[in-house]
N, C-alpha and C positions, 0 to 999 in steps of 0.2 A: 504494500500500500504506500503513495506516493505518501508528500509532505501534503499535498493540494486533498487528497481524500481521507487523509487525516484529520486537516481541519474541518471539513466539511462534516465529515462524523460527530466532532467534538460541538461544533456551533450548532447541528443538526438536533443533538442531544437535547441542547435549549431549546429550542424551538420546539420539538417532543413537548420535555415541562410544561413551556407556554401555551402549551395548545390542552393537554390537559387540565392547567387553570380554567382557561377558559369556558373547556366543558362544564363547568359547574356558573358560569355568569349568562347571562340573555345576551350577551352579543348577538347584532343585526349582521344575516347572513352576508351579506355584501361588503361591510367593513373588517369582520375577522377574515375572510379571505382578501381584502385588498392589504391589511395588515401580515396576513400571510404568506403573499408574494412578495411585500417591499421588505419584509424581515430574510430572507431565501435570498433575494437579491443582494440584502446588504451583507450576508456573510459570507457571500464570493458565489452562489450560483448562477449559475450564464441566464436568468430566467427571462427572455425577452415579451411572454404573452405566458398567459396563463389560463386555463376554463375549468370552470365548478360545473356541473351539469345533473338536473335530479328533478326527479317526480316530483309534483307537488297535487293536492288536494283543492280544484278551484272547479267551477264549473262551464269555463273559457279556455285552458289552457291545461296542457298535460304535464308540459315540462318550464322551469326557469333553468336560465344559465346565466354565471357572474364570469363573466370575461374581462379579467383584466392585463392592459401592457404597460410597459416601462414609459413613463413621459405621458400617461393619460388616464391613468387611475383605472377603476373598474364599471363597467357598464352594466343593468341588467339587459335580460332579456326574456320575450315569454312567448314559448311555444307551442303550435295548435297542429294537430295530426294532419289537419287541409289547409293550412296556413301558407305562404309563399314561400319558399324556398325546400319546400318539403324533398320534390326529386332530387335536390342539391344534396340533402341533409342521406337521402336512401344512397347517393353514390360516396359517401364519407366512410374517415376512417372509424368515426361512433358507429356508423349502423351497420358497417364487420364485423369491430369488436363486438356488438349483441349480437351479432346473429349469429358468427362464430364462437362466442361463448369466454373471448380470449379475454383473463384477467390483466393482459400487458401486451399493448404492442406499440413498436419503436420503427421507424425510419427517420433513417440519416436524407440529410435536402441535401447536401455539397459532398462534392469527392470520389471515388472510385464506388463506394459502398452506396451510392444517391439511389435510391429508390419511390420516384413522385407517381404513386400510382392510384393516387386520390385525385381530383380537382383542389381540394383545400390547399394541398401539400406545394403546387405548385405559387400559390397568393401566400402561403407560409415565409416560402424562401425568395419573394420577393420582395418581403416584410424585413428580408436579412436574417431568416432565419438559418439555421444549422442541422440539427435533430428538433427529432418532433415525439414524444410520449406520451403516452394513455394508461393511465389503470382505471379499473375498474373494482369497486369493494362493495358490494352487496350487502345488504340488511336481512335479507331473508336466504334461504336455500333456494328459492326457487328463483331468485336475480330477477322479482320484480319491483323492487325499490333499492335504491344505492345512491350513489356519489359515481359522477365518473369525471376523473381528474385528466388535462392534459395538461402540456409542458412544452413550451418551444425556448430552443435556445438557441445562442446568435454568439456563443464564442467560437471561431474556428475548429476546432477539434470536439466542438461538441459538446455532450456530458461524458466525463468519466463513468468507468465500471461503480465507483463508489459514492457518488452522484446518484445513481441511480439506483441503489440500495438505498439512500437517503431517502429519496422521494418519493420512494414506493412507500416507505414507513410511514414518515409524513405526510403524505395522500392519508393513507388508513386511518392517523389517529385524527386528521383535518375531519376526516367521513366519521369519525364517533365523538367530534363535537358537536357536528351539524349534525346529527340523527335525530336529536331532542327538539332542535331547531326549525324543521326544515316545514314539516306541517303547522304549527300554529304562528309561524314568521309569513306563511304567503297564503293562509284561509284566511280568502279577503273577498267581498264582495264588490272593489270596487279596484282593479286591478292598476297593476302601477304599469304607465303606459312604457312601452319601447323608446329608448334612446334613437334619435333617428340612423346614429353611428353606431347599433347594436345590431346584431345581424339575429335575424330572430330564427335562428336554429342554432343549433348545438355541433361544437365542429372541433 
């Protein structure tokens, strides 16, 4: 293990702590994860965008997603099964991972290893991105409620092997803050409208 994924472990570790504090506080979904990407970035992660993505309980919309990048804070957004962009959203790398069931999947955007076999992936690495990651953490066995996290970074070389041990733990324990969260923060009858720079699917 380098010096780089050393440190990363050890500040990682905090962030852990922090996040199980906060499990026990009403933080508004939108702010513990915009806090959760600008803490990731400041302890050396390449995090250039980030996306939160989960079921919610409304009776307009199926899904919210808190998308946030570097330089523009976090956006919501709110998703409906005949909504626009939906054929966008069935050719993505989210609706592989469901369908294919995959708790993790990675493509590099730059380099010999560049695999852009999404539409997104391509508007990724024009964003300047590098690697692009997904997990996925379920609430139930039957993976109809969860968190599904992605990660785009924009450091040349990407994320490390130990990076990516990081963030998959952190995804997890980010997913059993917001489980307490996530239905009575967006059971709303009067829906918080779309950013018009919010892309209203989940990517």
């Amino acid at each position: 293990m380098d010096s780089q994924d050393i440190a990363s472990t050890v500040l990682g570790g905090t962030i852990g702590e922090w996040l199980a504090e906060e499990a026990l506080h009403d933080s508004e979904p939108a702010a513990l994860y915009t806090q959760l990407c600008q803490r990731l970035r400041g302890i050396g992660m390449p995090i250039l965008r980030g996306q939160a993505a989960f079921r919610i309980l409304h009776p307009l919309y199926d899904a919210s997603t808190i998308t946030w990048t570097a330089g523009k804070g976090a956006v919501v957004g709110l998703f409906r099964p005949d909504g626009e962009g939906q054929e966008r959203f069935r050719r993505g790398p989210i609706a592989h991972a469901l369908a294919n069931r995959l708790p993790v999947l990675r493509r590099r955007l730059t380099g010999e290893t560049a695999l852009l076999d999404f539409p997104d992936l391509e508007e990724f690495r024009a964003m300047g991105g590098t690697d692009y990651l997904l997990f996925m953490v379920g609430f139930d066995r039957a993976g109809q409620s969860g968190v599904i996290c992605s990660w785009l970074a924009d450091r040349a070389a990407g994320f490390t092997d130990g990076e990516i041990v990081q963030l998959r733990r952190i995804t997890r324990e980010f997913s059993i803050s917001m489980k307490s969260r996530i239905e009575p923060a967006w059971r709303t009858t009067s829906p918080m409208p779309i950013s018009a720079s919010a892309p209203a699917r989940p990517c």
